[in-house]
C-alpha positions as CSV (number, residue, x, y, z in Angstrom):
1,X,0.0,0.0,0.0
2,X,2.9,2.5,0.8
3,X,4.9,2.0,-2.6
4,X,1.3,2.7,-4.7
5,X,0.5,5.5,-2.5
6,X,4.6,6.7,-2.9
7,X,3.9,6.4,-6.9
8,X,0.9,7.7,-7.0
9,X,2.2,11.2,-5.1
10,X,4.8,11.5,-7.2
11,X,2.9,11.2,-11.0
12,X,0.5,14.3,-9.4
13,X,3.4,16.4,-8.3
14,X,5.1,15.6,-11.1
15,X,2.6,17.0,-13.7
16,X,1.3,19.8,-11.8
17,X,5.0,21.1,-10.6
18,X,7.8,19.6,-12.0
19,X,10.2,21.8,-11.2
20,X,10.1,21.4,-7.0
21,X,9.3,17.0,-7.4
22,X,12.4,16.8,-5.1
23,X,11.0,19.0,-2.2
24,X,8.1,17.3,-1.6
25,X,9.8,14.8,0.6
26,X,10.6,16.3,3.6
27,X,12.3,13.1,5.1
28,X,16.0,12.6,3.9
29,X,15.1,9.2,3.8
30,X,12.0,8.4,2.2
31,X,13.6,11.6,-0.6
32,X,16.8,9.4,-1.0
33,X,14.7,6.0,-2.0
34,X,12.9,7.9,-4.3
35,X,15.6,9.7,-6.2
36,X,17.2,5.8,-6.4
37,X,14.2,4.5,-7.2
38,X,15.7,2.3,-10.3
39,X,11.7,2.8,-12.2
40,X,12.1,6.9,-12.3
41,X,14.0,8.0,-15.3
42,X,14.2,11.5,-16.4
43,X,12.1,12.1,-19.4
44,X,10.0,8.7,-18.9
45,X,12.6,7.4,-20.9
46,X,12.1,9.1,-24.0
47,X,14.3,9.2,-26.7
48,X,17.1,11.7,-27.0
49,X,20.4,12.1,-28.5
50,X,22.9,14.0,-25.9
51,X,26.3,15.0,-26.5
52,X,29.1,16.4,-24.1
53,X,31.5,19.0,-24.9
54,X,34.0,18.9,-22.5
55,X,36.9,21.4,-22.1
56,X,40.3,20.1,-21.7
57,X,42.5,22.6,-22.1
58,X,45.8,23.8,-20.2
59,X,43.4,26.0,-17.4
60,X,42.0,23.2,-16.1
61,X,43.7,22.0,-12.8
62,X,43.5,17.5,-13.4
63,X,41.5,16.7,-9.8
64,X,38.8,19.5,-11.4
65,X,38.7,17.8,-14.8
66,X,38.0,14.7,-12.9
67,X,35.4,16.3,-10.7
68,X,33.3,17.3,-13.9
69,X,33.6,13.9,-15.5
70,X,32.3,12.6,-12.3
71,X,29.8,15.0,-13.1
72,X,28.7,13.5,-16.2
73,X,28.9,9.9,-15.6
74,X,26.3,11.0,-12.7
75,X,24.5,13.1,-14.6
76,X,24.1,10.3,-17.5
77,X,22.6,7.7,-15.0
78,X,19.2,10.1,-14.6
79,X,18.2,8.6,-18.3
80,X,17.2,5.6,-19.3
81,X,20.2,4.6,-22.1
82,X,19.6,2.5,-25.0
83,X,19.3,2.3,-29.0
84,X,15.7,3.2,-28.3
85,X,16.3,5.8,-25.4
86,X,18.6,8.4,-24.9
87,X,21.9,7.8,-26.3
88,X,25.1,9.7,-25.0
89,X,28.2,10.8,-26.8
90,X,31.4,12.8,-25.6
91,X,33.7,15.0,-27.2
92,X,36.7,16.3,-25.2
93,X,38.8,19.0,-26.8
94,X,41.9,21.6,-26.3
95,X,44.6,22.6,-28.7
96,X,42.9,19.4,-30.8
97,X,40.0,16.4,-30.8
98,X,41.2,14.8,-28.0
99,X,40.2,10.8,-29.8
100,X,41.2,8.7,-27.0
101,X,38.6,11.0,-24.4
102,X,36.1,10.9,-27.4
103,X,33.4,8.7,-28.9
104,X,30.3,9.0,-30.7
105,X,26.7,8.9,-29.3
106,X,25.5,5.2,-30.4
107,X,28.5,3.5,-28.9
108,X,27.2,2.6,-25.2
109,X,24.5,1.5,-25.6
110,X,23.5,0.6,-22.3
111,X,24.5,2.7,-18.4
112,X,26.8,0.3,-17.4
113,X,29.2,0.6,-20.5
114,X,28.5,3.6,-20.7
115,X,29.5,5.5,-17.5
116,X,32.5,2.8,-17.2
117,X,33.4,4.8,-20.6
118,X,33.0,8.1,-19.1
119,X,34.8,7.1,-15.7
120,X,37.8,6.1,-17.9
121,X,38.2,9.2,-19.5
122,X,41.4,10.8,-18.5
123,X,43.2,14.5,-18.4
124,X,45.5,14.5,-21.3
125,X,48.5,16.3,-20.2
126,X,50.2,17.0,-24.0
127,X,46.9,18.6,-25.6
128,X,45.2,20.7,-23.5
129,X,46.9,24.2,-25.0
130,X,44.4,27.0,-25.8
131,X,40.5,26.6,-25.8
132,X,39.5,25.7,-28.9
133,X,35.8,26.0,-28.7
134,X,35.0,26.1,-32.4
135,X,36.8,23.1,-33.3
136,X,34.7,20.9,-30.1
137,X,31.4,22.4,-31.6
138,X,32.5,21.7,-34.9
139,X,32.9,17.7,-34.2
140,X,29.8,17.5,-32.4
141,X,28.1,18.7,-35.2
142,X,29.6,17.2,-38.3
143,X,30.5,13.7,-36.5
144,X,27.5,13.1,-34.6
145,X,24.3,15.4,-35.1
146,X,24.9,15.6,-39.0
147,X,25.1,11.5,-38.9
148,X,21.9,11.2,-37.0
149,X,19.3,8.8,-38.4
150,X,16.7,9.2,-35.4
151,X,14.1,12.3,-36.8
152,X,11.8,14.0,-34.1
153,X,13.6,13.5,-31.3
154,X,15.5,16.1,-28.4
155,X,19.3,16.6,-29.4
156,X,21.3,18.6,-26.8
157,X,25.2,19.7,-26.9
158,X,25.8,20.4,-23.2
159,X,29.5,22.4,-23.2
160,X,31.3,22.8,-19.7
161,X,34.1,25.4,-19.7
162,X,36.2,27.2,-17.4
163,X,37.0,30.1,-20.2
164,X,36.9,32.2,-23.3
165,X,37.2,30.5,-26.6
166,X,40.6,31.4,-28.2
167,X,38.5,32.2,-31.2
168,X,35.2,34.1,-30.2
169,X,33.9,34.8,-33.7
170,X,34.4,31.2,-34.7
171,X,32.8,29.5,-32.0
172,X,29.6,31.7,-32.2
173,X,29.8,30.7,-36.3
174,X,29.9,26.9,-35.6
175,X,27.7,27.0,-32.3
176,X,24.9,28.7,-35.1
177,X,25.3,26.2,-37.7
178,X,24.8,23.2,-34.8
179,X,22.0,25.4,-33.6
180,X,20.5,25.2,-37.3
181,X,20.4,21.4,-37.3
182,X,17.5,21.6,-34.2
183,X,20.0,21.0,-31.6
184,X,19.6,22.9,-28.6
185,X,22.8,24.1,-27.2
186,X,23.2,24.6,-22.8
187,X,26.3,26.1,-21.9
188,X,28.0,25.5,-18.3
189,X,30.4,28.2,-17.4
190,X,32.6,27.0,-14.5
191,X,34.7,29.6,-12.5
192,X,35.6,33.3,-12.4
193,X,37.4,33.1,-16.1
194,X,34.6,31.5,-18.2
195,X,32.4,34.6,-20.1
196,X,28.7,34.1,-19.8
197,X,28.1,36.8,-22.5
198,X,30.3,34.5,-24.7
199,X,28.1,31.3,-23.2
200,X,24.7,33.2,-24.1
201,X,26.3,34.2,-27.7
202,X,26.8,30.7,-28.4
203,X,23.8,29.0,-27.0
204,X,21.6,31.9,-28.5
205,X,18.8,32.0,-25.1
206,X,20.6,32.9,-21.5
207,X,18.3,30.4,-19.9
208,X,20.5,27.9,-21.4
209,X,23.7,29.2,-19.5
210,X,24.4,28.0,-16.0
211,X,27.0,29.2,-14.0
212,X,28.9,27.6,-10.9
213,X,32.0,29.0,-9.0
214,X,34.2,25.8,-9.0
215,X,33.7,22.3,-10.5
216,X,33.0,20.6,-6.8
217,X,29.7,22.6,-7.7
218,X,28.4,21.2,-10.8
219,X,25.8,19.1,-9.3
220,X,24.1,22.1,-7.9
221,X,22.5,22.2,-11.7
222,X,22.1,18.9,-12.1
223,X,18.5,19.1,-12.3
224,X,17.9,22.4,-14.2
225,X,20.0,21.0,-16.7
226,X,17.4,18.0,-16.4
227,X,14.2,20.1,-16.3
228,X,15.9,21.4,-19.9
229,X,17.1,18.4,-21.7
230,X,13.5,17.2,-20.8
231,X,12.2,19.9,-23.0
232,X,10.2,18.5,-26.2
233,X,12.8,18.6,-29.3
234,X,11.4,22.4,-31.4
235,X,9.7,22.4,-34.3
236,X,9.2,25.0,-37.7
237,X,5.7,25.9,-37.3
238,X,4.3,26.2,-40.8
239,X,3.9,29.2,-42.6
240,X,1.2,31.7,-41.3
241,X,-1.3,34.2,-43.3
242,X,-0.9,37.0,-43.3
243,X,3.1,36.3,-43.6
244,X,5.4,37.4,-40.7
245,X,6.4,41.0,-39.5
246,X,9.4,42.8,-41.2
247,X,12.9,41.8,-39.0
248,X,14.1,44.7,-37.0
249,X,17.1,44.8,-39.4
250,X,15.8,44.4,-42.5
251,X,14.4,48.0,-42.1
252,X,16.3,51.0,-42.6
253,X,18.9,52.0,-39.5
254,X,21.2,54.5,-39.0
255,X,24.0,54.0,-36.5
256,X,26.2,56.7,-35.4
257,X,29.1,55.4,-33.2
258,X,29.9,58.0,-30.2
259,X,33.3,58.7,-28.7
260,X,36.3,60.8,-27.9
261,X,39.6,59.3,-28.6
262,X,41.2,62.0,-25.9
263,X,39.7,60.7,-23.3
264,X,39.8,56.8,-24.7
265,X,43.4,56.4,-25.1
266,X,45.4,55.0,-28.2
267,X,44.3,51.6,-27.1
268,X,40.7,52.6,-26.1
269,X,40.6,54.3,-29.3
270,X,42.1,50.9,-30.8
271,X,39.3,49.1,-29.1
272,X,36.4,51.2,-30.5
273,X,37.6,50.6,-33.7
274,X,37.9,47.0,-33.1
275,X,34.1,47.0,-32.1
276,X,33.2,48.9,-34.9
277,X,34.9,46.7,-37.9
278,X,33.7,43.6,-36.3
279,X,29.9,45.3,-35.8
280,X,29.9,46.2,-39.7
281,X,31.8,43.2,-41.1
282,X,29.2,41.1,-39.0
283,X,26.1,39.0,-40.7
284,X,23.3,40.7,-39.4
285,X,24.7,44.6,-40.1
286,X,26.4,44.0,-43.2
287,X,23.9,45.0,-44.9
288,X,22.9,48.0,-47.3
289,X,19.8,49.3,-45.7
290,X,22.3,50.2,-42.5
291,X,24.7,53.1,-42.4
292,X,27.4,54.0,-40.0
293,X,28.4,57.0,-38.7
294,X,30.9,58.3,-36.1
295,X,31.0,61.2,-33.8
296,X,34.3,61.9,-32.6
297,X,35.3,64.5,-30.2
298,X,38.3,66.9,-30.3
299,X,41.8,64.8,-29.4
300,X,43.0,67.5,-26.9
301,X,46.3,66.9,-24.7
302,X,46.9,66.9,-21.3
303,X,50.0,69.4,-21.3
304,X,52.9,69.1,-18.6
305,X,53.8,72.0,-16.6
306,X,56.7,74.4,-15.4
307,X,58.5,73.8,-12.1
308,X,56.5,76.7,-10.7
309,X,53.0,76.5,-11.9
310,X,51.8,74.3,-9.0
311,X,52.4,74.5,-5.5
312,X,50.7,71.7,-3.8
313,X,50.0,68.3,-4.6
314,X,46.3,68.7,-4.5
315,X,47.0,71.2,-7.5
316,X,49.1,68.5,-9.2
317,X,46.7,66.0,-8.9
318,X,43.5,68.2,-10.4
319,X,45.7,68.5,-13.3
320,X,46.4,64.6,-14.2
321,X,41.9,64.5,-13.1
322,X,41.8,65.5,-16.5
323,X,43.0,61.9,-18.0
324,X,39.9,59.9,-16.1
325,X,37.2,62.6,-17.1
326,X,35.1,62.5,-20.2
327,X,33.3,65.5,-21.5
328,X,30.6,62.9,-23.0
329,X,27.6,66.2,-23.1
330,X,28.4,68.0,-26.2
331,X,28.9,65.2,-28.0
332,X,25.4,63.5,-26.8
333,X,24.2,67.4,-28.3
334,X,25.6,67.3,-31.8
335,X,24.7,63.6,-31.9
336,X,21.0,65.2,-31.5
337,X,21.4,68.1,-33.6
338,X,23.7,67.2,-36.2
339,X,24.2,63.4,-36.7
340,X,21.3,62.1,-38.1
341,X,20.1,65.0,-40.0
342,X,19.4,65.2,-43.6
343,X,22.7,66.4,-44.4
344,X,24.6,64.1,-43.1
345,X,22.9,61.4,-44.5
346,X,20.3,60.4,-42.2
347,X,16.9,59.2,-44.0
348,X,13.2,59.9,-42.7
349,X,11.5,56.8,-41.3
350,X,15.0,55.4,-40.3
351,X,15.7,54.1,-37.1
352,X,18.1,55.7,-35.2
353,X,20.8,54.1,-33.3
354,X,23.5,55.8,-30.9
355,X,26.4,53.3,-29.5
356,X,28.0,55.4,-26.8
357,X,31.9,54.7,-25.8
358,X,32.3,55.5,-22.5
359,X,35.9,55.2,-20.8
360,X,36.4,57.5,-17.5
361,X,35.1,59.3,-14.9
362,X,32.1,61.7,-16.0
363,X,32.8,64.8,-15.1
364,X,29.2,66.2,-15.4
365,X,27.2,63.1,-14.6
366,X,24.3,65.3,-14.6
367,X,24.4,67.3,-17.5
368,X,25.3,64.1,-19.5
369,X,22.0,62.3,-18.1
370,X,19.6,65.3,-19.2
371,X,21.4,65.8,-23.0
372,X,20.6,61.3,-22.7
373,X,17.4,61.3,-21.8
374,X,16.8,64.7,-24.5
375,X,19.0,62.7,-27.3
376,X,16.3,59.3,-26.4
377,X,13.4,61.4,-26.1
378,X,14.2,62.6,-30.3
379,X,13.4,58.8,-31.3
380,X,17.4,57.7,-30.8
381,X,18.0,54.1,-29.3
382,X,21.1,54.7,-27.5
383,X,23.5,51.9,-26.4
384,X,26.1,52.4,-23.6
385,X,30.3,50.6,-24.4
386,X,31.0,51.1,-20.3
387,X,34.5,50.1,-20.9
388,X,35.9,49.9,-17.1
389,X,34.3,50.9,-13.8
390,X,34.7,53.9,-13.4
391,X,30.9,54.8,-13.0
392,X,28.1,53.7,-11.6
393,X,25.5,51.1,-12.9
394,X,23.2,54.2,-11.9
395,X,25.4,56.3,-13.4
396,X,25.3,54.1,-16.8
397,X,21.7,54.0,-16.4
398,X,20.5,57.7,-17.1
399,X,22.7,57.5,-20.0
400,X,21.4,54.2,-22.0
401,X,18.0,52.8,-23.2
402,X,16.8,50.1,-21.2
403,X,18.6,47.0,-21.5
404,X,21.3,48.7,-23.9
405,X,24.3,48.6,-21.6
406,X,27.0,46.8,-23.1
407,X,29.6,45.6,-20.2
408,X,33.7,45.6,-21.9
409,X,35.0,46.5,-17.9
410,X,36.0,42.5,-17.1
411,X,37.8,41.9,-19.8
412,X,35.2,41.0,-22.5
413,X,36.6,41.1,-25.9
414,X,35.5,44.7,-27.9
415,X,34.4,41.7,-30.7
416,X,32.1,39.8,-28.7
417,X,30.7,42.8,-27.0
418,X,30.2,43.6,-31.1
419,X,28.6,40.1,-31.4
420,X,26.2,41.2,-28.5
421,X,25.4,44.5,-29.5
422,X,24.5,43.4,-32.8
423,X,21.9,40.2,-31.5
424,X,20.1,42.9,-29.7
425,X,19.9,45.7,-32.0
426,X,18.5,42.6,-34.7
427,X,16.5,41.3,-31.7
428,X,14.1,43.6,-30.2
């Protein structure tokens, strides 16, 4: 009578709140015997098609690459395995395919083989090198999903790494073309060096981006990542009368890029420019129903001084203030005024678009917030570079539309912060 009543509570909870099964059982014990009750199988055992992506590059410390391939062989065991089930492959990659730490989906085709298979999987010491993202996507795509016979079913890449792919661009490229093929993509950032702007990039939704502080944590998403690869596979709905809406960028835009090199440096300046050839050379802005603009301000000097121009250090120091403050104001007016006028190119019925550059101290936080909010309240869409922290998310705030805050100040490359500014702007 108890184990029918047991199964019973569970298939109500189960349907009516999947997402908090676990909590239902507020006895350690009785919880325990059901999560290893050897009849519950995540998904009822329906068929799916999983592969690993596993980063084994120099970064990772050995005991943590074993702790997250303990992590898989436990994660593995939640699924029922078979030719008919969910089948499981692994692709383990640094400066190359790592083949002795790789095999395809259909190998293992029961849990016993399979997570001996993944428990044998070892750190290899000569090809960890750099991260190469792209190339791990790559495999998973051309060796496994591309091969697929099963139609209809849930395919998942689930990649785990602890940093930034050594070729951003790239691995957003190949992480698109596997997301083309149906396959859902959940990334698993591990520690303070992997780049969960990169990790949404490449899986295309942030709800498919976890993030843990060390690899002894990776069980503490254990079962979102289940609740997700649970998810029925996505399909095209067919076409609808009357067709769909015009893409925000297939409509006219004109973008004016904002900054002063004086205040940005030679290697700010460097950076914007970076950002700007990767924005325009880009898929989505390449395009000839979008022009570019720039508004630059003035490249004025900080000049030295005589031996008796200052007589105190305070004086001294207000004198170097002048390299961590940016006179952002007129520039936010003659971006109103000026920049997308008639004469100088702007079209009627455009859209307007303003990426701000923002490196320094503001000197006139204030001012700058009211020319904003006037320069927004034209029709402008204004997007916010902060490039370090020297101001306040507040601060950054007043300044940018809502949600248009680009963040460059931990080291986020100026290309993927392109790659990000561009999925919105095509996005809205």
């Amino acid at each position: 009578m108890y184990v029918c009543k047991h199964v019973f509570m569970y298939v109500c909870l189960y349907v009516r709140k999947p997402k908090s099964y676990f909590s239902f059982f507020p006895d350690k014990q009785v919880r325990d015997r059901f999560q290893n009750d050897p009849f519950k199988k995540a998904c009822g055992g329906v068929p799916a098609e999983i592969v690993f992506i596993i980063d084994s590059s120099r970064s990772i410390y050995p005991p943590y690459f074993k702790e997250q391939i303990k992590f898989v062989g436990n994660f593995v065991k939640i699924f029922t395995i078979g030719p008919n089930a969910v089948q499981v492959g692994v692709v383990t990659y640094g400066d190359i395919i790592i083949p002795q730490n790789t095999f395809l989906w259909n190998k293992y085709q029961d849990e016993v083989s399979l997570v001996n298979a993944i428990s044998n999987i070892g750190f290899d010491y000569n090809n960890g090198g750099t991260t190469q993202t792209a190339m791990g996507i790559r495999y998973a795509r051309e060796e496994m999903f591309s091969k697929s016979k099963r139609r209809g079913i849930q395919k998942i890449a689930i990649l785990i790494t602890d940093g930034v792919s050594t070729d951003p661009p790239e691995a957003v490229q190949e992480a698109e073309a596997l997301r083309k093929l149906g396959v859902m993509l959940i990334g698993v950032g591990v520690g303070d060096s992997a780049s969960k702007p990169e990790l949404v990039l490449l899986t295309g939704d942030s709800s498919r981006v976890f993030m843990v502080s060390g690899y002894d944590l990776l069980d503490t998403v254990k079962q979102k990542l289940e609740l997700k690869a649970c998810l029925p596979p996505t399909t095209t709905p067919p076409p609808t009368t009357p067709p769909p809406k015009e893409q925000p960028c297939e409509k006219d835009i004109d973008v004016n890029f904002v900054f002063d090199s004086g205040m940005l440096g030679d290697q700010g300046t460097a950076n914007v420019v970076k950002f700007i050839e990767s924005s325009i050379s880009g898929k989505d802005l390449s395009r000839s129903n979008i022009r570019f603009g720039t508004v630059a301000g003035p490249c004025n000097k900080v000049y030295g001084f005589a031996l008796n121009r200052y007589r105190t250090k305070e004086d001294i120091m207000r004198h170097f203030d002048q390299l961590h403050q940016t006179s952002l104001a007129p520039l936010l007016t003659d971006t109103k005024d000026k920049s997308f006028s008639f004469q100088s190119g702007g079209r009627p019925g455009a859209r307007k678009v303003a990426v701000i550059f923002l490196k320094g101290k503001l000197n006139d936080p204030s001012g700058v917030a009211a020319r904003a909010s006037a320069l927004r309240n034209s029709g402008v869409e204004v997007f916010v570079v902060n490039m370090d922290n020297m101001n306040s998310r507040q601060t950054l705030e007043t300044i940018a539309s809502p949600g248009n805050i680009l963040d460059g100040d931990r080291g986020t490359s100026m290309v993927l912060l392109s790659r990000q500014f561009s999925d919105r702007l095509c996005r809205l």
